[in-house]
Structure formats: structure tokens, C-alpha cells
VMD Tcl script that draws the C-alpha trace (Angstrom):
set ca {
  {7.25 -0.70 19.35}
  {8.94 2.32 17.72}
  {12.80 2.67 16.86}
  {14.60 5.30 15.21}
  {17.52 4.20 13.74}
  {17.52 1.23 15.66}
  {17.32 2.29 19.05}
  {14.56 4.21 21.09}
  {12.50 6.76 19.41}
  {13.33 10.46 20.86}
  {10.13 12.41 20.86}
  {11.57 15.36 19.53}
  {12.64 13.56 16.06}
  {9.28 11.93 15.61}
  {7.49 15.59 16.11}
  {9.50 16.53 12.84}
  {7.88 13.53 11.03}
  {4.17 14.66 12.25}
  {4.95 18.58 11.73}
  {6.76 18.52 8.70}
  {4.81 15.41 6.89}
  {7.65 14.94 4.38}
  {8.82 11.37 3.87}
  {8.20 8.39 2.51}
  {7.14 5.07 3.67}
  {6.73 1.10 3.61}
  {4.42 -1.31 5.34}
  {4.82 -5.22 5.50}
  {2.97 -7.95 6.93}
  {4.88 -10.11 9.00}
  {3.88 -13.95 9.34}
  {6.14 -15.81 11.39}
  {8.49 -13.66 10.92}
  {8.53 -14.01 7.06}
  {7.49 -11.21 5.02}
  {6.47 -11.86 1.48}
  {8.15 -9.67 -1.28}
  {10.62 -8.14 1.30}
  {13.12 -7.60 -1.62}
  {10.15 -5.43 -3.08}
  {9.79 -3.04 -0.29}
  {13.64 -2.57 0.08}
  {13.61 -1.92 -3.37}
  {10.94 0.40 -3.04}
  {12.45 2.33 -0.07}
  {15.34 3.10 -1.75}
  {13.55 4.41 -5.27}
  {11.70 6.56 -2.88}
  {14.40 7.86 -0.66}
  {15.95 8.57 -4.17}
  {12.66 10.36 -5.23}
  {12.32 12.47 -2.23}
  {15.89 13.05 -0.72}
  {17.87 12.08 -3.67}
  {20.06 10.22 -1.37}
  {20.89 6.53 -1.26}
  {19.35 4.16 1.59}
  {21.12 1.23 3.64}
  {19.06 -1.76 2.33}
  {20.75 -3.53 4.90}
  {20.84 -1.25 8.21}
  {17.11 -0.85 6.78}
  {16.67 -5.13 7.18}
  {18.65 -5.02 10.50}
  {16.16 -2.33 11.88}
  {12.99 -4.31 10.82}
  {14.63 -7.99 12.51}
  {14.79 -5.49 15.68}
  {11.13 -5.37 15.27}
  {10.25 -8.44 14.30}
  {12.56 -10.53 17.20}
  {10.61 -11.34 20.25}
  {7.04 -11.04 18.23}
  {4.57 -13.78 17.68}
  {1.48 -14.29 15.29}
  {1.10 -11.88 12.49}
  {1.39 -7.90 12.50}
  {2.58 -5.00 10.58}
  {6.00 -3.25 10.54}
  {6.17 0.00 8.90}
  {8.96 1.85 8.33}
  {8.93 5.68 7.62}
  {12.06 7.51 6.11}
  {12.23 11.21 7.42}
  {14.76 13.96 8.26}
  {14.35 15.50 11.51}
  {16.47 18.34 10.67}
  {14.85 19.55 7.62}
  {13.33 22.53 7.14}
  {9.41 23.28 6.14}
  {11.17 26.19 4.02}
  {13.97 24.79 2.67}
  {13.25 21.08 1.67}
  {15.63 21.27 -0.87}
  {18.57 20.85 1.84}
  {20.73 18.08 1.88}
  {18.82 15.65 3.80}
  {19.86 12.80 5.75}
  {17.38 10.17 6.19}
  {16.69 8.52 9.42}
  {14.71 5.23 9.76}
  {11.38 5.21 12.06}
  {10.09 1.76 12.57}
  {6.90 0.83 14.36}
  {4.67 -1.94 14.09}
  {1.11 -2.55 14.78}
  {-1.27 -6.09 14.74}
  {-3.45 -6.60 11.78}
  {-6.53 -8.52 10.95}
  {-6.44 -12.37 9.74}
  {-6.73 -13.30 6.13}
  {-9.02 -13.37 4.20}
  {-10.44 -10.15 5.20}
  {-14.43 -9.67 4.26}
  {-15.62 -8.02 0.67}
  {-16.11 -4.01 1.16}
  {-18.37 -1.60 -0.38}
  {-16.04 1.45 -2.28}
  {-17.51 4.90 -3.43}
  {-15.67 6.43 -6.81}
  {-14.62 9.55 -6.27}
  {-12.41 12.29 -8.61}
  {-8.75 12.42 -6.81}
  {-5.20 12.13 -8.15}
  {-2.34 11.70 -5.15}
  {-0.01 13.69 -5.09}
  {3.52 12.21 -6.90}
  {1.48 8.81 -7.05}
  {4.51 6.70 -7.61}
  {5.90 7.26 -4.39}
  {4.57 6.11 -1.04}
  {4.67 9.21 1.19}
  {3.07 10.11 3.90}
  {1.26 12.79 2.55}
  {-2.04 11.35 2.89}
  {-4.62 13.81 4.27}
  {-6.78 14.05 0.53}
  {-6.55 10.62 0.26}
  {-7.70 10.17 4.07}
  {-10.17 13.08 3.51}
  {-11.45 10.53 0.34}
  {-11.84 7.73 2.56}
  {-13.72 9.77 5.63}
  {-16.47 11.05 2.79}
  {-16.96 7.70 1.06}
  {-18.03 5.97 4.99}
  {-19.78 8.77 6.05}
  {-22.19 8.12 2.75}
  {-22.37 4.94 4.22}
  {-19.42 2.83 2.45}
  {-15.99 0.78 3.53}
  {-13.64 3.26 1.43}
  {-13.02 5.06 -1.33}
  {-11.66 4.02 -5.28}
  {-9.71 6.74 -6.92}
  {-10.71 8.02 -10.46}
  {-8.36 10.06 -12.17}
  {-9.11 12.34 -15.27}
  {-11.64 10.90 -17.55}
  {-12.93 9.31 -15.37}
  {-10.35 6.39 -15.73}
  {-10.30 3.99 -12.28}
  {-6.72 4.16 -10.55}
  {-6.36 3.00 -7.52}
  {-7.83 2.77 -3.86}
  {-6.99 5.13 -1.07}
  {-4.40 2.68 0.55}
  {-4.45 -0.64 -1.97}
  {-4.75 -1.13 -5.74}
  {-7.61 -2.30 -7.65}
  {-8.15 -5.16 -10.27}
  {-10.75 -6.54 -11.97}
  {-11.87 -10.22 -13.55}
  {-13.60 -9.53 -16.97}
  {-16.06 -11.78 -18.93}
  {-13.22 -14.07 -20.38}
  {-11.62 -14.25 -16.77}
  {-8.85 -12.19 -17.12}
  {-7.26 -9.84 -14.47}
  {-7.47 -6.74 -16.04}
  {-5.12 -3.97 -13.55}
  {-5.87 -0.21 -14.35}
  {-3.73 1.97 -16.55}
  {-2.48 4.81 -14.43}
  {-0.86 6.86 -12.61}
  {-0.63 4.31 -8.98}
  {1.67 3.61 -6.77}
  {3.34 0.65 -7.65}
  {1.71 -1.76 -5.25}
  {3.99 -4.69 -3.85}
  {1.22 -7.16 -3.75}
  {0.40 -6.26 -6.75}
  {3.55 -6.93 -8.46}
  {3.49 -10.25 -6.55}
  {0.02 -11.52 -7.68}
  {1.20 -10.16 -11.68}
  {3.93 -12.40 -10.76}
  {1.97 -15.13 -10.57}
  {-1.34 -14.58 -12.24}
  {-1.39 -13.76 -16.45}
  {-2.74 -10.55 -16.54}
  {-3.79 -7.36 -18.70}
  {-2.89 -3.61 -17.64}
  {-5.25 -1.28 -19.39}
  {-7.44 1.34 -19.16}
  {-10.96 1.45 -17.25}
  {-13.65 3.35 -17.27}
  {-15.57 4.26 -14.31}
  {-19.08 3.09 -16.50}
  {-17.01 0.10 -17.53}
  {-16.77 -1.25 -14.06}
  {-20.46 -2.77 -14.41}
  {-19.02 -5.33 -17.24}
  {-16.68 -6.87 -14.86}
  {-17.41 -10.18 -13.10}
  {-15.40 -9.55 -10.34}
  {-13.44 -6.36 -8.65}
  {-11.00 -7.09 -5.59}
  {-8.58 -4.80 -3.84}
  {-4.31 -5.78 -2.84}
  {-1.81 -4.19 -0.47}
  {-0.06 -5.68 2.28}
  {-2.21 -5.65 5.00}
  {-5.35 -7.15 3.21}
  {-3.99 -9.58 0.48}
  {-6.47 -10.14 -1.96}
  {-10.21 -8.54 -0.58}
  {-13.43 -8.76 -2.75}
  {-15.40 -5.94 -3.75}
  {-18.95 -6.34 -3.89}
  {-19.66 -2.90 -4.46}
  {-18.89 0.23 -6.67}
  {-21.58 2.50 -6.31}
  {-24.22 1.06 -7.06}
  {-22.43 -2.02 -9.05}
  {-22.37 -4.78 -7.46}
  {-20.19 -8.04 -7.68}
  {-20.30 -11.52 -6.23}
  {-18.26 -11.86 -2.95}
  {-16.71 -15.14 -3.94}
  {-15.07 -16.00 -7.81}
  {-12.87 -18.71 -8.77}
  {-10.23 -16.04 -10.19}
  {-10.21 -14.48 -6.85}
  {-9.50 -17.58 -4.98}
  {-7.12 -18.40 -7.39}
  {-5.42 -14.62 -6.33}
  {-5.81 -15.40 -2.82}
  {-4.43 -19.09 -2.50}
  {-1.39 -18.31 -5.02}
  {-0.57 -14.99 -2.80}
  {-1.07 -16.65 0.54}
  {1.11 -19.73 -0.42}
  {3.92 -17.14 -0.98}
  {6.42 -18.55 1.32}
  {7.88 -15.46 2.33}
  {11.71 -14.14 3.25}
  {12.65 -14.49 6.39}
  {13.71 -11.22 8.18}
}
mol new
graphics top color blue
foreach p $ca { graphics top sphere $p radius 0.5 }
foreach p [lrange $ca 0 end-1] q [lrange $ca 1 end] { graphics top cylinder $p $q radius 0.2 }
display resetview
């Protein structure tokens, strides 16, 4: 499924989103047609739009186009919506823009998803607060990290301070069983901000040699909920922790919004 601006996707106006690779974007996992923290992505899609078009966004043409997507669709699966203009131009971004509203939607894996092995490696995204679709280096990250033989990639930024993960943030459980969230420059996750919702918590900063302290180290978006790491490098950490299952059973008992 793909609409733009609610109806059929012209070929021509997706090129521009492909070519020009300027936007900004949301994804949301859809479970019977409830999507937990919707408000959060809306919300997010229009700080972005802000950030990137300085424009406002429709929260509510935005909703209308994702119950298009969601009607007629059973199970679970993803809906992602991409903001774009078509007519802007590579050499003059600074244009007045006006944002159209791709939606597609794709099937997804069941929860919980199985622990993953993650390589560190140096890289900052680019304007890290905002979810665009600029994502080659952070692809790039991700392609290294399983060619050496790992699931993905974790982000360190200078100092070797742990950020985030190429597509998900990262948290950890220390020795007193606290969820301990990294102190930089991320996007702000909306699982995340459900499970600190939920789950007392401590946002500070992390060494890359402090990562071997931890008892536990699990990664959050949309997509995968709450996933174990067993593996940084060469540090490894139980699969299963009662923390984590506390993180997983609180997120996936998140009722949801309906569309």
C-alpha cells in the first residue's frame, strides 16, 4: 500500500522523495488497528515538519491518511509515513515548501523479537533529533557491523559516550537494577518515552568501557519493542532479566489508540 496525500501514489512525486532524500519520517506498529503512543508520533511529525520545512502539519489529515492504511488490514504491520516536497529543489531547499504525506506500510515480525549481537562504532547522525530520511551513514554503520559478523550497529558519539542504535535507542540495567538511558544527542525515541513513562529511570552518561558493568543492555523502537542485547563487542549479557521483562510486559500491555 502507498498513498500520497490520501489517494494513489504518482510515480513522479515519489522519485522526488528517492532523488532529493530530504524529509522526515514516522513509523508505527499497528496491532489491531491500535497503535501505541500515536499521540507521540503526531507530535513528532509536526516538530519535524517544523524542523525541516518550518511549516505546520495537519495532525488530523495526517490520522485520516494512516486509518486509509490501516482499514481493510488484519494482524500486525507497520505504517510509515514520510513528509516530503515534490517540488523542491536540490539547490534551493530553502524554498517555501509544502509538505505532502507518503504513507506505506509493510508486515513486521512478532514480539518478542530474539537478543542481537551490536558492534560500537564512532558515528553522530546528522541533526539527530529529527527522524529524516537521511540514513545512508547510519545504513553504511549497520552494513559494516554484519559483515564483521554482527546483527547491527550501536552509535558512539565523541568520547566515546554510547548514543543510540542505527534505527532504535539503547538502555541499560545496572548493578542496583536501574534503567540507566544514555545522555546524548538521539532521536527522541517514541518507545522510549513510553517505557520512561512507565519504568523509573536514570538518563546519564555512558561510556563505551562502562558497558561491561551493566547487567543487562536491550534496544526500543517501534518495530521491535523491547529486544535484548547479548552482545557489545565482546561484552556479553544474559538474554533474559527480570528488568527486561518487566520493560517488555509493561510496553506490550500498552493498550494502544485506536486509528
Amino acid at each position: 500500500m502507498m498513498e500520497l496525500n490520501g489517494a494513489p501514489a504518482d510515480p513522479e512525486a515519489v522519485k522526488a522523495l528517492a532523488l532529493g532524500n530530504y524529509g522526515h519520517f514516522t513509523s508505527m506498529r499497528v496491532d489491531g488497528r491500535r497503535v501505541r503512543g500515536l499521540t507521540l508520533h503526531l507530535e513528532r511529525l509536526q516538530r519535524d515538519c517544523r524542523a525541516v520545512f518550518a511549516t505546520e502539519l495537519d495532525r488530523d489529515r495526517v490520522r485520516e491518511y494512516i486509518r486509509r492504511a490501516v482499514v481493510g488490514q488484519d494482524g500486525s504491520f507497520v505504517v510509515r509515513v514520510s513528509v516530503f516536497d515534490p517540488a523542491l529543489d536540490m539547490g534551493h531547499p530553502s524554498a517555501p515548501a509544502t509538505p505532502h504525506v507518503l504513507v506505506t506500510s509493510r508486515s513486521t515480525g512478532r514480539l518478542p523479537m530474539p537478543p542481537m549481537r551490536v558492534k560500537a562504532v564512532p558515528f553522530v547522525r546528522d541533526v539527530p533529533a529529527v527522524k529524516h530520511i537521511g540514513l545512508f551513514g547510519a545504513l553504511h554503520a549497520r552494513r559494516a557491523a554484519q559483515l564483521d559478523g554482527f546483527d547491527d550497529a550501536l552509535l558512539l558519539g565523541p568520547d566515546e559516550l554510547i548514543s543510540e542504535g542505527v534505527t532504535w535507542n539503547v538502555g541499560f540495567v545496572d548493578n542496583d537494577g536501574a534503567v540507566l538511558w544514555p545522555k546524548a544527542e538521539v532521536l527522541p525515541g517514541v518507545t522510549m518515552a513510553l517505557l520512561q513513562q512507565q519504568h523509573p529511570h536514570v538518563i546519564t552518561h555512558i561510556a563505551q568501557h562502562e558497558a561491561h558493568r551493566m547487567q543487562a543492555a536491550f534496544a526500543t523502537n517501534t518495530s521491535i519493542g523491547v529486544r535484548a542485547i547479548s552482545a557489545i563487542d565482546s561484552t556479553r549479557f544474559p538474554a533474559e532479566h527480570p528488568v527486561l521483562a518487566a520493560l517488555r510486559d509493561g510496553y506490550l500491555a500498552i493498550p494502544g489508540d485506536l486509528v
